[in-house]
N, C-alpha and C positions, 0 to 999 in steps of 0.2 A: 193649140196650134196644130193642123194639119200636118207641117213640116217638119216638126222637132218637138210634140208632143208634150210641151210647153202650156201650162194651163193662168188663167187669166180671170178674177172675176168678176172685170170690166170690160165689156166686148171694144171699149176706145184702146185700151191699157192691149189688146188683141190686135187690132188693127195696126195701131204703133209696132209692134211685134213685127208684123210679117212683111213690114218696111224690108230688115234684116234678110229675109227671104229674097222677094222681091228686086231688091235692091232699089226699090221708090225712092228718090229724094227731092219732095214737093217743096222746099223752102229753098229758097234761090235769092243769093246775096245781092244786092242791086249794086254793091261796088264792084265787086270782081268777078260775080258770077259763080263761085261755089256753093253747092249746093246741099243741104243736110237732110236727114230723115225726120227729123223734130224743132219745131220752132223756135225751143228754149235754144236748140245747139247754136241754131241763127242766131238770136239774140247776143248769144255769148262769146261768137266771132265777129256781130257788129263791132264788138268794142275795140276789137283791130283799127275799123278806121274811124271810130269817134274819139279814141285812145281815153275812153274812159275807163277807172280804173277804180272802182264802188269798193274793192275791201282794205281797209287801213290797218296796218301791225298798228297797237297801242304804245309800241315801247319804241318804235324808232321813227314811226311817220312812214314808212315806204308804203304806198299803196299798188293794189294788184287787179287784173282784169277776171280773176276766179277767185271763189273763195278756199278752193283747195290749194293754188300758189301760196295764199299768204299763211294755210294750214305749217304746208311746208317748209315758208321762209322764218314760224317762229322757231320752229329747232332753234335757228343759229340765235336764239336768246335762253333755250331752255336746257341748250346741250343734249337734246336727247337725237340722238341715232335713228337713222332709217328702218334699220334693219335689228 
């Protein structure tokens, strides 16, 4: 990367990059109009308004819109601490 000399050995996995730079944010929510640098992030704030919620804890049923929420929400069954 020109910018922050940041190295890449996918000229896409580059391109993605200098979004950051840039400030580009080509993916545009058709609900609300926020706008992201990568597709997946779309994706992953459509589920805001389809309120779907793809990750299931196994131990209590709550399901989540990320798989890192429900990373998080197992603590409260395995006792382990954040920090």
């Amino acid at each position: 990367c020109q910018h922050c000399d940041k190295q890449f050995r996918q000229t896409h996995h580059l391109s993605v990059h200098q979004r950051v730079h840039t400030r580009e944010k080509p993916f545009k929510c058709q609900h609300c109009g926020k706008c992201f640098r990568q597709s997946n992030q779309l994706s992953v704030h459509q589920r805001v308004h389809t309120g779907e919620k793809p990750f299931i804890c196994q131990d209590c049923g709550q399901r989540f819109r990320m798989s890192q929420h429900l990373s998080n929400h197992q603590r409260v069954h395995t006792g382990e601490r954040a920090f």
